[in-house]
C-alpha positions in Angstrom: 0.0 0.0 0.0 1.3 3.7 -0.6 1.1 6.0 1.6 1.2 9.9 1.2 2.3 12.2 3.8 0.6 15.5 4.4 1.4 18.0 6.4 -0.1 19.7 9.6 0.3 21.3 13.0 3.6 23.2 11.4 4.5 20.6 9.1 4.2 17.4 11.3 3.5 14.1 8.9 0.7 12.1 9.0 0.5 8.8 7.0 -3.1 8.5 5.2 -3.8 5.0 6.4 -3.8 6.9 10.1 -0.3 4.8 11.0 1.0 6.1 14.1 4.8 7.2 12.6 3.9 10.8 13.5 7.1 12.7 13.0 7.1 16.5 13.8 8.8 18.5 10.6 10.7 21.1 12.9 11.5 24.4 10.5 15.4 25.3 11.5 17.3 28.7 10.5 20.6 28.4 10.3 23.1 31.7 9.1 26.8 31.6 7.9 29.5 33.7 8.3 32.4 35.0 10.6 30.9 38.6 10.6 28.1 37.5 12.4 29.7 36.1 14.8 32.0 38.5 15.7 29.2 41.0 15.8 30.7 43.0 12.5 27.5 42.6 10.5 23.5 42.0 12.7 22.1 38.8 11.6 18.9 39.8 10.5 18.1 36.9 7.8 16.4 34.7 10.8 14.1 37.3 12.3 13.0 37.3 8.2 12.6 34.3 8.0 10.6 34.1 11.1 8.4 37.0 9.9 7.7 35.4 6.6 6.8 31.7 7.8 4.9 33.7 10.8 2.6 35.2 8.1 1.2 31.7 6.9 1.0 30.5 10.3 4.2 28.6 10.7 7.0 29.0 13.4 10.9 28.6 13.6 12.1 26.0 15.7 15.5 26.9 16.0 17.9 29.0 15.1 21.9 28.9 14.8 25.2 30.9 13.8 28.0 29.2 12.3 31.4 30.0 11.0 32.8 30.4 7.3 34.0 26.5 7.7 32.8 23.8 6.1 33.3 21.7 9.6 30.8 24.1 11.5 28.2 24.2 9.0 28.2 20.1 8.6 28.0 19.6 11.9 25.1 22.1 12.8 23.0 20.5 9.9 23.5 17.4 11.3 22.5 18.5 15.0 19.5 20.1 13.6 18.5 17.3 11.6 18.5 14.2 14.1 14.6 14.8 13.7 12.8 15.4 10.3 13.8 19.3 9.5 13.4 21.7 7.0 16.7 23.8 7.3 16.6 27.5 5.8 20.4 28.2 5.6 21.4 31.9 4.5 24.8 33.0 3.0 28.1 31.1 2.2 26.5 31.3 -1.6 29.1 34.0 -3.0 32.3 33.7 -5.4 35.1 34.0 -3.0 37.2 31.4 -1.0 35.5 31.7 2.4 31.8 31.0 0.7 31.7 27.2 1.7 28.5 26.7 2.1 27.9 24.6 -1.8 30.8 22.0 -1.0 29.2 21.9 2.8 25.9 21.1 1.5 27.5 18.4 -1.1 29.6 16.5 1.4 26.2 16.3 4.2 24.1 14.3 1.4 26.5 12.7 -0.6 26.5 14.5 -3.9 29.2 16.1 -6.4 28.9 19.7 -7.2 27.8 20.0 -10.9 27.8 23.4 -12.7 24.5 24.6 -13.6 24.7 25.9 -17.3 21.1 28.0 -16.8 22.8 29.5 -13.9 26.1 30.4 -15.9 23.8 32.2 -18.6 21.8 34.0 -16.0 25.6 35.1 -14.2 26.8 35.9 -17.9 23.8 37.9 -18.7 23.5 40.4 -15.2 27.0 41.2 -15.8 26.3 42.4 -19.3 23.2 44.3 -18.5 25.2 45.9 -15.7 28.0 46.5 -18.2 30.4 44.8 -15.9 33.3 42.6 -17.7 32.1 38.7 -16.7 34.2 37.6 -13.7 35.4 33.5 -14.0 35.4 33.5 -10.6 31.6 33.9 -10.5 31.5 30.7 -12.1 31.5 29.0 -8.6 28.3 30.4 -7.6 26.6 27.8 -11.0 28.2 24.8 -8.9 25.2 23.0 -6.9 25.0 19.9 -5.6 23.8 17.4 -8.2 20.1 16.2 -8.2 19.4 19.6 -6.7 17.0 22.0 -7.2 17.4 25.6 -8.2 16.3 28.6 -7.1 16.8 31.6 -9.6 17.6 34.8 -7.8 15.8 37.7 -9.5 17.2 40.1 -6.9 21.0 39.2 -6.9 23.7 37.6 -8.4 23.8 34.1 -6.2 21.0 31.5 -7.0 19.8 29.2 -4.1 19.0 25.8 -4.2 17.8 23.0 -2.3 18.2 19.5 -1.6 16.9 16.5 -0.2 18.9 14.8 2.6 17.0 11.5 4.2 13.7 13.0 5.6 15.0 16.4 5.7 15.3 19.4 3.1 18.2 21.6 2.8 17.4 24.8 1.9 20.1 27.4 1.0 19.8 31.3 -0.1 22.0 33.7 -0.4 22.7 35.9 2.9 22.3 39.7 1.8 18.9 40.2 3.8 17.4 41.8 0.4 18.2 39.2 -1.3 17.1 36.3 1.1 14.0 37.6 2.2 12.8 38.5 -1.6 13.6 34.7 -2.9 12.0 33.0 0.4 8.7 34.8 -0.7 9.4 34.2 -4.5 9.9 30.3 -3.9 7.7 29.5 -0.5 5.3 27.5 -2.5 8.0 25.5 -4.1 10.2 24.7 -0.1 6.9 24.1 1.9 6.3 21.9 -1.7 9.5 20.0 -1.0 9.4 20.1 2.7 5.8 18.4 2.4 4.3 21.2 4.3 0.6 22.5 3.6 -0.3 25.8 5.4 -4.2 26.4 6.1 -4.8 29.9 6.3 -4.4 31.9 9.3 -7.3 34.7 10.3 -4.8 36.9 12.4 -4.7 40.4 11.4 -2.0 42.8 11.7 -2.8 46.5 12.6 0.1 48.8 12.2 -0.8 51.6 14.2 1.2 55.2 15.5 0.0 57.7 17.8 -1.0 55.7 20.8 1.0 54.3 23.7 0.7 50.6 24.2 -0.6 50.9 27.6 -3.2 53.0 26.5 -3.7 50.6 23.5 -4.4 47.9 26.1 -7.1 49.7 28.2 -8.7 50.8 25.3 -8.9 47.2 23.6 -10.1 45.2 26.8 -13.0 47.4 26.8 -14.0 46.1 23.4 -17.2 43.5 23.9 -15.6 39.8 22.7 -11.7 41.1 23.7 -11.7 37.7 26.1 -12.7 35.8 22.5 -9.3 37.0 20.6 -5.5 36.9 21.5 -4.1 39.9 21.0 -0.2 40.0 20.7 1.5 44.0 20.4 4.6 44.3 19.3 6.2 47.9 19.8 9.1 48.8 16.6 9.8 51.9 17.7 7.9 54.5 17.1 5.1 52.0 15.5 3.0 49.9 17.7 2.1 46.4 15.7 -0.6 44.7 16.9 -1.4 41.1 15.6 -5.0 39.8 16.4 -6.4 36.5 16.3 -9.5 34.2 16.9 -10.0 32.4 19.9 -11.3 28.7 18.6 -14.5 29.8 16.5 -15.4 33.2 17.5 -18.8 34.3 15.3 -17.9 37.9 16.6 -14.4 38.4 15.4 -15.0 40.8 12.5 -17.2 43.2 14.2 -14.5 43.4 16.8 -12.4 44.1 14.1 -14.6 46.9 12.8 -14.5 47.9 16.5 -10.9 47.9 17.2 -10.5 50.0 13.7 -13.3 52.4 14.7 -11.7 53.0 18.2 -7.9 53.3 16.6 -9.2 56.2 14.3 -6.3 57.9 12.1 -3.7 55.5 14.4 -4.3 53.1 12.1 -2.3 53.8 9.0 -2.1 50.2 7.7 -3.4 46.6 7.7 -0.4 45.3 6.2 2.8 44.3 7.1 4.1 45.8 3.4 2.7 48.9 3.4 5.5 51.7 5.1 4.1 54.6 7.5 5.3 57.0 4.8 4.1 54.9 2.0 0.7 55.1 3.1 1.0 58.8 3.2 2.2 59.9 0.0 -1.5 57.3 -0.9 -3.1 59.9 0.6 -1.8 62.8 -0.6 -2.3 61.2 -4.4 -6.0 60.2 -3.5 -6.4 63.9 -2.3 -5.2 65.2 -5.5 -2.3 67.0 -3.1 1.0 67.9 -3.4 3.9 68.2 -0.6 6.6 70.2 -0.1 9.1 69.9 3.2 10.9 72.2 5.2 13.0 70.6 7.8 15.6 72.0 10.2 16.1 69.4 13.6 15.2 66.2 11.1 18.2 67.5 8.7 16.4 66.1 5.9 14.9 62.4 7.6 11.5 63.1 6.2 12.4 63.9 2.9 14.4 60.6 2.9 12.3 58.4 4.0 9.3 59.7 1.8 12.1 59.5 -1.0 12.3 55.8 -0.1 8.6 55.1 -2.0 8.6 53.9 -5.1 6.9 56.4 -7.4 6.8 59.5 -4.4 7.3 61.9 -7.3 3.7 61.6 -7.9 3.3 63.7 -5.1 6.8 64.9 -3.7 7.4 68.4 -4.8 11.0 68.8 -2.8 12.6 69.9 0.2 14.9 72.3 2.2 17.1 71.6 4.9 17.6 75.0 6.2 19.2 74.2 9.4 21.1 77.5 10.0 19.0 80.8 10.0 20.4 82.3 7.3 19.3 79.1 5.1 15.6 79.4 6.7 16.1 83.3 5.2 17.5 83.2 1.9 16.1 79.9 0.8 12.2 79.8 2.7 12.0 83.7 2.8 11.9 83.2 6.7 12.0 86.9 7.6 15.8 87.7 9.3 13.9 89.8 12.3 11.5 87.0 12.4 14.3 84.8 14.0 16.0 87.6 15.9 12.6 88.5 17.8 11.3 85.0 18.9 13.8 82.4 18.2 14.4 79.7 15.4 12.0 77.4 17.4 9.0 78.9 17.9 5.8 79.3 16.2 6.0 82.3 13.9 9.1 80.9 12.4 7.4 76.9 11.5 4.8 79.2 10.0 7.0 81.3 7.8 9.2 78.0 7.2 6.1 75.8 6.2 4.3 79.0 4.1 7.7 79.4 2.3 8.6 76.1 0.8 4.7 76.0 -0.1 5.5 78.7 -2.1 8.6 78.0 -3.3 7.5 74.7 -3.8 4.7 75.3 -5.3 3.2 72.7 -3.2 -0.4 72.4 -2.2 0.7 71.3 0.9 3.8 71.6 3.2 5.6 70.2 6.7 7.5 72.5 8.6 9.7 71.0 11.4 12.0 72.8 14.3 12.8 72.0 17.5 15.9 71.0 19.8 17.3 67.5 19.2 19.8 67.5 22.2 21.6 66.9 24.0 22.7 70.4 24.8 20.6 73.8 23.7 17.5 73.9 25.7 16.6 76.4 27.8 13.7 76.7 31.1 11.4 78.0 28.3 12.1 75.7 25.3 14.1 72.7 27.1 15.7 69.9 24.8 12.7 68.1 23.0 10.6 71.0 22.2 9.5 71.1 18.6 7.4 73.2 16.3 5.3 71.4 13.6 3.7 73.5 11.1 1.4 72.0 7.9 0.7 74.8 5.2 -2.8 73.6 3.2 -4.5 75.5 0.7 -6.7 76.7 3.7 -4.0 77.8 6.2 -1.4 76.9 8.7 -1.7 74.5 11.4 1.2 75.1 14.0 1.6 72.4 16.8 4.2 72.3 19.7 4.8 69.3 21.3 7.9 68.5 23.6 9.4 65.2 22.4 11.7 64.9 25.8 13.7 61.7 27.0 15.1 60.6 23.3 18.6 60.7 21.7 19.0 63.0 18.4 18.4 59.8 16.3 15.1 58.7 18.1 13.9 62.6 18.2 14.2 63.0 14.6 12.5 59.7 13.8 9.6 60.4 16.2 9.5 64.1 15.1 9.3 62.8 11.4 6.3 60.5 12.3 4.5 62.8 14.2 5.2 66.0 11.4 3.7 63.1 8.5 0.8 61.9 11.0 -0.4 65.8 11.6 -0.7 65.9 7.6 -2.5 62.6 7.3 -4.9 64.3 9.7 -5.6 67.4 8.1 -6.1 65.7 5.0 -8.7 63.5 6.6 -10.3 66.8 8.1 -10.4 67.9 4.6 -12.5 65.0 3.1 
C-alpha cells in the first residue's frame, strides 16, 4: 500500500492509512558567516525568515550561527536534523574562498557539485546588463550539488538551491537580507512543496498603528465586547506599535471586533499590512487627495524627505525639500524673515509658520511640513528645554502650527519620532479635509 504524507500542525506528517509514525517537521534557520559572529555585520536573515513563515501560520524551531567552515556548517545540519527538518540556511553562496557553504551542502548528502549551465547564462547575462566585464570566478556560484533543485535569484547575483537529505530538506539562499528575504517569498510554495508542508490559512490580522502608547492601546482594547474571544499580541518597533490579532477557537464575533478595534484606533491606524511603510501610506493619501507636498526641515536635517524619498513612485506627489538648518538658510532659501528669528527664536511658532508658508510657495506645493525643535543633547533652555519642537502644515486653507515636547530621546530617536508625528499631523488634516 502507498502511503502519502501531508502536512499539519507546522508541518508534522501524518501517514493516510492513520499509521501512528507521526514525525514533527521542525523548521530550523541556520546563518553563515564570521561577521556574524564577531558582531561586524547584525544577523537579521532569521528574524526574516521568522516574519515570513509567521505570516502563513508557521513558526521557527531553532535557530543557529556558524562560521565560514565547512566543519561548523556540517556539523550544525546534522545536529539540527536528528529529527525530520526543514533547514533554511542563508549566506556562504558567494564567489570567494571563504563561501563554503555549496561544498558543505555536497559532502552532508552525498553528492558532487555539478555546474548549472542556466545558472552560468543568467551570471553571464546580469553582468552584461550591468555592463560589468564577466568575472570566472563567478563561475562558482553555478556549482550545486547534483540532483538539486534551483532557485533563480531575480534580486542578486547568487542563485539558491535546495536539496533532499534523508527526511530532511536543505534549503540554501543567499545571505544579503534583500536578497534572502525576496527569494524566500518568490519560492515558498516550491520549499513548503518539498518540505511536504501545507499551510491552512491563518485569520490573524496585523494593525500597524502610530500615535497611541501601548498601555493606553491595552485599556482601550479590553474594553472592546468579545476582547476575552481573541489573542491579541502587540509588538512595539519603535515609534510604531504592531498589533497582531487572532480568533480564539470559533469566535462568530471576530470581524465586528475588528470593525471595533479600527473604529476606536481612528487615524492611528495607517495600515493593515505588514508591506505597506508609515510613509508609503502617506504619500497614498496625498495622491487620493489630488495633493502635493513640499518639506521644510531644520532638527530632522532632511529624515523626512528621505524616508518619503524611499517610496517607489513618491514623485507623484513629492514636490522637494529644504534643509535650512542654519537661520540664514531658513532666510535666503524659505524667505523666513531675518527679524522674524532675531525676535522669537528659530523654534518657535512664527518661524514653523513662515518655514512651512515658504517652501509651499517656493515649492509650489499644495501642501507643506515645517519642522523645528531641539534635538539635544545640549541647547534647551527653562522655556524651550531639549525636546521641544514646532510642527507646522501649510494647506491650501492655512497653517496648522503644533508644539509638542518630544523629551527623553537621543538625536536619532527625536528625529525619527519628530518625522512621524510632522507626517501623521498631515494625514490628519487631510482626513479633516474630506
Amino acid at each position: 500500500m502507498t502511503t502519502r504524507a501531508r502536512a499539519c500542525d507546522n508541518g508534522s506528517l501524518d501517514s493516510d492509512d492513520g499509521a501512528s509514525d507521526r514525525r514533527p517537521m521542525r523548521i530550523v534557520f541556520i546563518a553563515v558567516g564570521d561577521e556574524l559572529l564577531k558582531g561586524e555585520t547584525i544577523e537579521i536573515n532569521g528574524n526574516r525568515a521568522a516574519q515570513v513563515l509567521g505570516e502563513i501560520g508557521l513558526t521557527l524551531n531553532r535557530t543557529a550561527i556558524v562560521s565560514d567552515t565547512m566543519d561548523a556548517l556540517a556539523k550544525e545540519v546534522l545536529h539540527s536534523t536528528t529529527e525530520p527538518a526543514l533547514c533554511i540556511i542563508s549566506g556562504g553562496l558567494g564567489p570567494t574562498d571563504d563561501d563554503c557553504t555549496r561544498l558543505a551542502v555536497a559532502k552532508i548528502v552525498g553528492s558532487p557539485l555539478v555546474r548549472n549551465e542556466d545558472i552560468v547564462k543568467h551570471l553571464r547575462a546580469r553582468a552584461e546588463k550591468r555592463g560589468r566585464e564577466f568575472s570566472e570566478v563567478n563561475l562558482r556560484q553555478a556549482d550545486i550539488p547534483e540532483g538539486a533543485t534551483t532557485l533563480p535569484n531575480e534580486f542578486g547575483t547568487a542563485p539558491g538551491f535546495l536539496v533532499h537529505h534523508g527526511q530532511n530538506v536543505l534549503v540554501c539562499l543567499p545571505g544579503v537580507p534583500f536578497e534572502f528575504q525576496g527569494m524566500l517569498r518568490a519560492h515558498q510554495d516550491t520549499i513548503l512543496g518539498a518540505a511536504g508542508i501545507s499551510v491552512n490559512p491563518t485569520q490573524e490580522v496585523t494593525f500597524r498603528i502610530f500615535g497611541i502608547t501601548e498601555s493606553r492601546l491595552q485599556e482601550k482594547l479590553s474594553a472592546i465586547e468579545g476582547y476575552s474571544h481573541v489573542k491579541i499580541r502587540s509588538l512595539p518597533h519603535f515609534p510604531e506599535i504592531r498589533l497582531k490579532i487572532s480568533p480564539r477557537d470559533a469566535f462568530p464575533g471576530f470581524e465586528q471586533f475588528l470593525q471595533d478595534v479600527r473604529a476606536m484606533l481612528s487615524w492611528c491606524l495607517f495600515s493593515e499590512s505588514a508591506e505597506v511603510d508609515f510613509f508609503e501610506d502617506a504619500i497614498e493619501r496625498l495622491h487620493r487627495a489630488g495633493a502635493t507636498l513640499a518639506l521644510a526641515e531644520s532638527c530632522t536635517g532632511g529624515l523626512i524627505a528621505h524616508r518619503i524619498t524611499r517610496v517607489p513612485d513618491c514623485s507623484r506627489v513629492f514636490q522637494g525639500g529644504v534643509v535650512s538648518y542654519a537661520n540664514e538658510a531658513k532666510s535666503t532659501l524659505l524667505d523666513v524673515p531675518a527679524e522674524l528669528i532675531a525676535k522669537n527664536g528659530a523654534v518657535s511658532e512664527p518661524v514653523a509658520r513662515a518655514m512651512a508658508l515658504g517652501a509651499q510657495e517656493r515649492l509650489q506645493a499644495t501642501h507643506a511640513i515645517a519642522v523645528t525643535g531641539i534635538a539635544g543633547p545640549s541647547g534647551g533652555t527653562a522655556e524651550k528645554p531639549v525636546g521641544t519642537v514646532y510642527l507646522a502644515v501649510a494647506h491650501p486653507k492655512g497653517v496648522e502650527v503644533i508644539r509638542h515636547t518630544l523629551a527623553g530621546f537621543d538625536r536619532k530617536r527625536f528625529q525619527i519620532l519628530v518625522g512621524y508625528v510632522a507626517v501623521s499631523t498631515l494625514c490628519r488634516e487631510l482626513e479633516d479635509d474630506d
